[in-house]
C-alpha positions in Angstrom: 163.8 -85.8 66.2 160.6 -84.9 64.1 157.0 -84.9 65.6 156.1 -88.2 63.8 159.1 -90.0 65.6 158.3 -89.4 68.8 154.8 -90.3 68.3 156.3 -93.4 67.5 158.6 -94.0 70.4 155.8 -93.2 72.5 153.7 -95.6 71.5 156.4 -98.1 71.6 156.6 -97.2 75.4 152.8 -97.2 76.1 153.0 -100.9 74.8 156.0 -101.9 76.4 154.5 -100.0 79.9 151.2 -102.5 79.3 153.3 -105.7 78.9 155.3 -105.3 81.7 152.7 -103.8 84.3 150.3 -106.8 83.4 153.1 -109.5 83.5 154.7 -107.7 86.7 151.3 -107.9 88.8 151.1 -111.5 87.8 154.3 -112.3 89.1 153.4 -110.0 92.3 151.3 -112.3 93.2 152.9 -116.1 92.0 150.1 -116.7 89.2 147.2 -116.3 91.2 145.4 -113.5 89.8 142.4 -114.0 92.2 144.7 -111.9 94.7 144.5 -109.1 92.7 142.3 -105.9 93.2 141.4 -105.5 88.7 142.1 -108.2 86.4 146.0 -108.2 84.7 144.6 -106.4 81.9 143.8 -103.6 83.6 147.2 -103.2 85.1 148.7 -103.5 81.6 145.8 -100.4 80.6 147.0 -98.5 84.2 150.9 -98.7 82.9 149.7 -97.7 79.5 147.9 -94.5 80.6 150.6 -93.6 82.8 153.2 -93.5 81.1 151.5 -92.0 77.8 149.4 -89.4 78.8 152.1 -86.9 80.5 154.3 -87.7 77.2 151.5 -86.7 75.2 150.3 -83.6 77.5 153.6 -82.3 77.0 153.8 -83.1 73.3 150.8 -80.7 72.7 151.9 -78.1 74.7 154.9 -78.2 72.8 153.3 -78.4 69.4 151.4 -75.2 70.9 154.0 -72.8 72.7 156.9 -74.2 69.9 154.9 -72.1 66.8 154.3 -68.6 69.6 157.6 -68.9 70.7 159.4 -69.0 67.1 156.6 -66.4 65.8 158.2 -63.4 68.2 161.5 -64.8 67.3 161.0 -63.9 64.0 159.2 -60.9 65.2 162.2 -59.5 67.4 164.4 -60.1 64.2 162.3 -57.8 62.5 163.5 -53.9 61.2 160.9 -50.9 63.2 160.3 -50.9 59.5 158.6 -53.4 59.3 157.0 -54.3 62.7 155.5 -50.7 61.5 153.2 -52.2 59.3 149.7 -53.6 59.3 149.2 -57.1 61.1 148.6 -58.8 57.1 151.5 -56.8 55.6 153.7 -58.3 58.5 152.5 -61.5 58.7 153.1 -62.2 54.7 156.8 -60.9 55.8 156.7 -63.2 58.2 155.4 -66.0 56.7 158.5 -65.2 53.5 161.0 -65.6 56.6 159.5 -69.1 57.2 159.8 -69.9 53.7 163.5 -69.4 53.5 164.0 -70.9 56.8 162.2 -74.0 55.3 164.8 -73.9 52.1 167.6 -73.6 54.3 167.3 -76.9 56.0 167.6 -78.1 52.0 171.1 -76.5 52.0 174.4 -77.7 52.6 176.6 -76.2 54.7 179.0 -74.4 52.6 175.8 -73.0 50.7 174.4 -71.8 54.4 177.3 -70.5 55.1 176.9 -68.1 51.6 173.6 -67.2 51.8 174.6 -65.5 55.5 177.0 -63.9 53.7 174.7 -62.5 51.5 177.2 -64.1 48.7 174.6 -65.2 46.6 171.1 -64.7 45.1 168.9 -66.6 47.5 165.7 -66.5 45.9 167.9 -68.4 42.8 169.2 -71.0 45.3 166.2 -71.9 46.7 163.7 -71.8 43.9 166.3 -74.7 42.1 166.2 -76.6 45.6 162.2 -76.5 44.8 161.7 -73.4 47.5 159.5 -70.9 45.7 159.5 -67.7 47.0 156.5 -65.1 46.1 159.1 -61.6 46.7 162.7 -60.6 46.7 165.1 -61.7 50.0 166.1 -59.2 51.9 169.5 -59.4 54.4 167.1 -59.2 57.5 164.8 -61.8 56.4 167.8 -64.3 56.2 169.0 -63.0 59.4 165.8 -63.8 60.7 165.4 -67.1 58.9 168.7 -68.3 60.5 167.8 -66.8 64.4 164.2 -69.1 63.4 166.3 -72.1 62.9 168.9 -71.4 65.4 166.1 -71.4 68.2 163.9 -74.4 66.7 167.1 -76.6 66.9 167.1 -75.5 70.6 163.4 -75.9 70.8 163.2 -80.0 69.3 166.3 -80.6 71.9 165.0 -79.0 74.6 161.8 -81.6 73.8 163.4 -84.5 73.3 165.0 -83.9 76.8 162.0 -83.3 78.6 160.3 -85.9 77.3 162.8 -88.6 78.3 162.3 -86.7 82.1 159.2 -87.2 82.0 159.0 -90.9 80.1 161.8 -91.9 83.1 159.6 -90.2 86.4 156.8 -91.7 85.3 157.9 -95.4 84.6 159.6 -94.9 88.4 156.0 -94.1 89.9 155.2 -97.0 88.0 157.4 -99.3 89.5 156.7 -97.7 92.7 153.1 -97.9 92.3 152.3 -101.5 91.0 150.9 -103.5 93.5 148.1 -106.2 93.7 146.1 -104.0 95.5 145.8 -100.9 93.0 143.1 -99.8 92.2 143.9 -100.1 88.2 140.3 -100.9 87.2 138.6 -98.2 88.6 141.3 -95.3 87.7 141.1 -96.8 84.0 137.6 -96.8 83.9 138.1 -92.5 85.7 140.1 -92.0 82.5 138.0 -93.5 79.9 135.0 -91.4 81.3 137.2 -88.4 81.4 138.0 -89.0 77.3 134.6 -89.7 77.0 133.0 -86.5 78.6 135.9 -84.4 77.1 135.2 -86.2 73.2 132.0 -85.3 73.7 132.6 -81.7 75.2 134.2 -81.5 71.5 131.3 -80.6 69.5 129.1 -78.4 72.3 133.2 -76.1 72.7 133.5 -76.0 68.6 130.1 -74.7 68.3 130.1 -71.9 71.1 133.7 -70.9 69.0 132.1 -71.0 65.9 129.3 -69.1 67.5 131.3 -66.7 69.4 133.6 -65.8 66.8 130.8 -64.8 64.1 129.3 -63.0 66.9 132.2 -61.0 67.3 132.8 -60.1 63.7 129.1 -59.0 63.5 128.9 -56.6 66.3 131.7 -54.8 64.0 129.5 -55.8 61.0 126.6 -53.9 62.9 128.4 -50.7 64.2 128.7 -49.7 60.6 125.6 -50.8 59.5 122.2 -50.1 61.2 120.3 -53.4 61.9 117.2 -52.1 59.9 119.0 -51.6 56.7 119.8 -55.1 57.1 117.3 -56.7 58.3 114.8 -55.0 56.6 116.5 -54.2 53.3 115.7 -55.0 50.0 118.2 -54.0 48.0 121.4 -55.7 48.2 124.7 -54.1 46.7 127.8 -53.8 49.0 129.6 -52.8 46.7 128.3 -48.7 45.9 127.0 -46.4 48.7 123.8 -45.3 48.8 123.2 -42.5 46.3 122.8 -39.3 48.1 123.1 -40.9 51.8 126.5 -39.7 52.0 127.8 -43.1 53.1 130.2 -45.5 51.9 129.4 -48.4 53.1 126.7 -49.9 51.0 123.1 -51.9 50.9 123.0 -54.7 52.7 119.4 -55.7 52.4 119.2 -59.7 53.6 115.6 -60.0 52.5 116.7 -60.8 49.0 119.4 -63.1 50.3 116.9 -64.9 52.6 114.4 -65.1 50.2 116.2 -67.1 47.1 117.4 -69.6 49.9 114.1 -70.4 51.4 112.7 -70.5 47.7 115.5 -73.1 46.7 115.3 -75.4 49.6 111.2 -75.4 49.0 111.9 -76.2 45.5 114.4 -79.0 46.7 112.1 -80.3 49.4 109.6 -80.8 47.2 111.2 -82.6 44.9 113.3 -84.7 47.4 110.4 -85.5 49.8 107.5 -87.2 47.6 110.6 -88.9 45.7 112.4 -90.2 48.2 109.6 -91.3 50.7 107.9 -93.6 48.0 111.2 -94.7 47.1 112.0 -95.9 50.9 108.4 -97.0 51.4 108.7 -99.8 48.8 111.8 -101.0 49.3 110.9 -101.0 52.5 107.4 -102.8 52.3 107.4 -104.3 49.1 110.5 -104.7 47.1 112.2 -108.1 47.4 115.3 -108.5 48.9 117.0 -108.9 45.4 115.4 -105.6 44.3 116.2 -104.0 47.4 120.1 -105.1 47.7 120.1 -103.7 44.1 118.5 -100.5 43.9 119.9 -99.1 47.5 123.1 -98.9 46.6 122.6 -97.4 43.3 120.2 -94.6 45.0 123.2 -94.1 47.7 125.5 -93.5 44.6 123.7 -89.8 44.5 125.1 -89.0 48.1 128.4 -89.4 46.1 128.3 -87.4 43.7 130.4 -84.1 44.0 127.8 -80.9 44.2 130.5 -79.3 41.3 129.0 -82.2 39.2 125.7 -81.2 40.0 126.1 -77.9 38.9 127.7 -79.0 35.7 124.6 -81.4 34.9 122.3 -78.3 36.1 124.0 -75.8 33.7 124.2 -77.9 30.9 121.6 -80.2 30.5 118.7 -79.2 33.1 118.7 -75.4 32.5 118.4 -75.3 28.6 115.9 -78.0 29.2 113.6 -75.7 31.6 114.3 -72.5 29.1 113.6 -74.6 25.8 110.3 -76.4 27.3 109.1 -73.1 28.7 109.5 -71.6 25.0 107.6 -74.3 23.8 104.9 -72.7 26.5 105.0 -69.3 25.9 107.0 -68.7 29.1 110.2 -66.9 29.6 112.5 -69.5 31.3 115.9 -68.5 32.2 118.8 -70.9 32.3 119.9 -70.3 35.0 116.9 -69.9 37.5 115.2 -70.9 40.8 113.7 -73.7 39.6 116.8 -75.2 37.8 118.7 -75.0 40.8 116.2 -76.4 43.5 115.0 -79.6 41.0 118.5 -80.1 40.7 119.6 -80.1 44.4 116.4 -82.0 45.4 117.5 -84.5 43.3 120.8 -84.4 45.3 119.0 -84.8 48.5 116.7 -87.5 47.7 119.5 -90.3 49.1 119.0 -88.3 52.8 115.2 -89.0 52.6 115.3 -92.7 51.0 118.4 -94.4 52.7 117.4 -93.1 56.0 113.3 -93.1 55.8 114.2 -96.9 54.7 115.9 -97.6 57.3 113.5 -96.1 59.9 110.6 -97.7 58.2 112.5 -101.2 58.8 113.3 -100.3 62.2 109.7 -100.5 63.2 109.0 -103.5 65.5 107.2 -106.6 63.1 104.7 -106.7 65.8 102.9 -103.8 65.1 102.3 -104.9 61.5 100.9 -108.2 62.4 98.9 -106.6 64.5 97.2 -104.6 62.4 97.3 -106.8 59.4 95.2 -109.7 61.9 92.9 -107.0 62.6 91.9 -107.0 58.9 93.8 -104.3 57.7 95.5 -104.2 54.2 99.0 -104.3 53.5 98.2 -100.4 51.9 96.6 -99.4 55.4 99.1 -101.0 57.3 101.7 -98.9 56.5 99.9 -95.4 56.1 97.5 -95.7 59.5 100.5 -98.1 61.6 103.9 -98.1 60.0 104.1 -94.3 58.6 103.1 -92.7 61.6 105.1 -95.2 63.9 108.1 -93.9 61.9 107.1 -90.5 61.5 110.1 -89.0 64.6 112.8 -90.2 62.0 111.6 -89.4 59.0 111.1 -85.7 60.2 114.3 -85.9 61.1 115.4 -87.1 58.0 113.4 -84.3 56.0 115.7 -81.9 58.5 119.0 -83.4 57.4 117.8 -83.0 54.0 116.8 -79.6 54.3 119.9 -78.4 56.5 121.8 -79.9 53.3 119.9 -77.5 50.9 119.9 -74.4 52.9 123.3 -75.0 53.3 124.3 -76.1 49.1 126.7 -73.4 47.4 127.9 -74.3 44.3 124.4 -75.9 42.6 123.2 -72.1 43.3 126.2 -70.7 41.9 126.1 -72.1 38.8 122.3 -73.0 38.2 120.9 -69.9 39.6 123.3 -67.7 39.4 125.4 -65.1 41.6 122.1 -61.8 41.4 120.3 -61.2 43.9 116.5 -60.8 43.1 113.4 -60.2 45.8 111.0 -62.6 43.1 108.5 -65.1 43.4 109.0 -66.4 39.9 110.6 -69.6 40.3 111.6 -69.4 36.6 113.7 -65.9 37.6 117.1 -66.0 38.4 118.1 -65.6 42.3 121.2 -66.4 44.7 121.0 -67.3 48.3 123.0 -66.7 51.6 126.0 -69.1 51.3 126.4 -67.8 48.1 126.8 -63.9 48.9 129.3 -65.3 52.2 131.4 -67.0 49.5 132.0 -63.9 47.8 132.2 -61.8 50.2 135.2 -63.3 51.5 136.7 -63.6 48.6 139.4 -60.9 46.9 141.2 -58.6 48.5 138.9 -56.3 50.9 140.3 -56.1 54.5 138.3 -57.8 57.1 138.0 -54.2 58.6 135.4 -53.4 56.0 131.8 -54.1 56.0 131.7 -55.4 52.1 134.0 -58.4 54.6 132.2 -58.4 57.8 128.7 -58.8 56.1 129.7 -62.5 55.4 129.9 -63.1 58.8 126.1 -61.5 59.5 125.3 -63.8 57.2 126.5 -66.9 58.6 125.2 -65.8 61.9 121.8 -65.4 60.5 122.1 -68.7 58.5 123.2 -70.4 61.6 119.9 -68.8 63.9 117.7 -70.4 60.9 119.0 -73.5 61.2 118.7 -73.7 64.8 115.4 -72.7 65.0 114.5 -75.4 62.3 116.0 -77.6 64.4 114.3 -76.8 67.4 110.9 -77.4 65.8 111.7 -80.4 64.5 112.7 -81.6 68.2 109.7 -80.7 69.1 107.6 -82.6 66.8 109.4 -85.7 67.1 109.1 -85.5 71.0 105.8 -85.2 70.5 104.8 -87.9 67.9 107.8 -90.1 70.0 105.8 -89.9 73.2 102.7 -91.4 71.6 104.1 -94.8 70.4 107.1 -95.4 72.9 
């Protein structure tokens, strides 16, 4: 029985669990539900609960252990020749035997039965039943791929058995339990705090992995590479050794790195900020509601747009623009250059400033302008001495979405600014940033043992401090601003 079944029949319990423990308390207690402890619906929730969440328990931990368990199957199937070999050499080997045990389940029996046998060419067989396989098939991979299903079959039974133990001890606790006295309200309002506190646990648990696991990867990064020459570097080129150092592990200079993001996002910012505060100020304050229900959504269509799409528009149209004009000037524009790259993102940004700075702006209680307008004020002052600085927690907050959305943009940079590193202050220069230089380092074929590979994840550590600081700040100044007109 496959995964998405048993989902299935497990709901189809849950449901049938709440319809008969809110019918059975009402018939517990002849109709009068003012005898019971929680209302009928909260019995029917109890029922629910208890008979789902043990089903679903084990279903994860099956989902989990299943994949470990068949992985040193596979494993113990395995020639010493082959358990011999690096952890990615084995695990592609590995990954072939799950391949063919994936095209054997496509197979008849009278084909199974000669592919054992080694009777035919099973890369041929399974390639026609639409099974592409990346190397040849050797006897012990099908030996393997069999002893894989062989024990999976096992596995799904072994599943499908406990779950119907489990399914048929809790619906006799159930039975057992139901009464008009439960407690069902208050152990179905424990639960819903528990999913509550354990939803929000999420995000804070995915964050310390995220956090931990770069960490990790850069202590490596960092006991081949001495913090100064990264840190303070300015000269970034992973791939040569230093001439004459008698190393082999490169320059890693971030200053470059750091430098062509925080030029970028300025760039951006600049654009997106002037732009997109006027824009949300009048629809905000002065355009009518017809303007307003039209122009929104046609700002909000630039949220939409893919950032490949950007690029496209920066490398064709805005780039030669910037080099042609600057000819016209005297100036040496390149194509592809700081500036193209962070007018172009800033105008990707400007629906984070607009959409949300508008609806901050209109969030800010009528009172206060009819205040200050029957004290004399104009419209005009209204909004920059009452509204503006009423409003001013979110729209710093909106500036910061804006600006973690630039630091963080990859492929505008790539293909407006370019992939070279380059310590300038020439906006018209080419440069690259951070996410850029993490994108290619992990790309190709370097083991993740070498620092050329561990670099991206100094990178994304550093890029992740930058952003937290930002963030910080931000905090603060909203705290502080917030304080004054709560």
């Amino acid at each position: 029985m496959t995964t998405g079944l048993l989902l299935s029949v497990i709901i189809v319990l849950m449901v049938a669990a709440f319809l008969y423990s809110r019918t059975r308390v009402v018939q517990l207690v002849a109709g009068d539900v003012k005898k019971l402890h929680s209302r009928p619906t909260y019995h029917g929730s109890f029922g629910a609960l208890l008979i789902g969440l043990p089903l679903v328990v084990v279903m994860v931990f099956w989902m989990i252990a299943e994949p470990i368990y068949l992985n040193k199957v596979v494993h113990g199937q395995l020639p010493d020749t082959v358990n011999a070999l690096t952890d990615s050499e084995r695990g592609l080997i590995e990954s072939q035997v799950r391949s063919i045990a994936e095209g054997l389940t496509l197979l008849d029996a009278p084909e199974r039965r000669q592919v054992s046998a080694g009777l035919v060419d099973t890369r041929s067989l399974l390639a026609e039943k639409g099974v592409p396989l990346g190397s040849d098939v050797q006897r012990y991979m099908v030996t393997a791929a069999d002893a894989y299903l062989e024990r999976q079959g096992v596995s799904r039974t072994m599943r499908v058995g406990v779950l119907m133990l489990v399914a048929l001890l809790a619906g006799f606790y159930l039975v057992r339990t139901l009464t008009p006295e439960l407690r069902a309200r208050n152990l179905v309002e424990l639960a819903v705090r528990i999913a509550l506190i354990t939803a929000s646990s999420i995000a804070i648990l995915t964050t310390i992995g995220i956090v931990l696991s770069m960490m990790s990867e850069t202590i490596r990064f960092f006991n081949m590479v001495p913090l100064s020459n990264f840190f303070l570097g300015t000269v970034w080129d992973p791939r040569f050794a230093n001439v004459g150092s008698g190393t082999e592990v490169g320059q890693y200079g971030l200053i470059p790195l750091l430098w062509g993001t925080v030029l970028i996002s300025l760039i951006a910012l600049m654009v997106a900020v002037p732009i997109g505060l006027f824009a949300a100020i009048y629809m905000a304050e002065y355009a009518s509601n017809r303007v307003r229900n039209t122009a929104k959504p046609l700002l909000e269509i630039l949220a939409g747009i893919p950032t490949i799409v950007y690029g496209f528009f920066a490398l064709v149209t805005v780039g030669p623009f910037f080099r042609d004009f600057g000819a016209t000037l005297g100036l040496d524009v390149s194509a592809r250059s700081a500036l193209t790259a962070g007018v172009v993102m800033g105008i990707m940004i400007i629906p984070f400033i607009s959409s949300l700075s508008d609806d901050i702006i209109t969030s800010v209680p009528r009172a206060m302008r009819e205040g200050s307008l029957g004290l004399g004020a104009t419209k005009s002052e209204t909004i920059r001495r009452v509204v503006f600085p009423a409003a001013l927690p979110g729209i710093v907050g909106a500036i910061l979405l804006a600006a973690s959305r630039a630091i963080g943009e990859t492929m505008i940079v790539v293909l407006a600014a370019g992939v070279a590193p380059n310590l300038t202050a020439n906006p018209l220069e080419a440069v690259t940033t951070v996410t850029v230089k993490i994108v290619s380092q992990l790309t190709g074929d370097t083991e993740f043992t070498s620092p050329q590979t561990l670099v991206a994840f100094a990178l994304g550590l550093t890029l992740f401090t930058m952003t937290l600081i930002l963030n910080i700040y931000a905090l603060y100044i909203v705290r502080k601003y917030r304080e004054q007109y709560d």
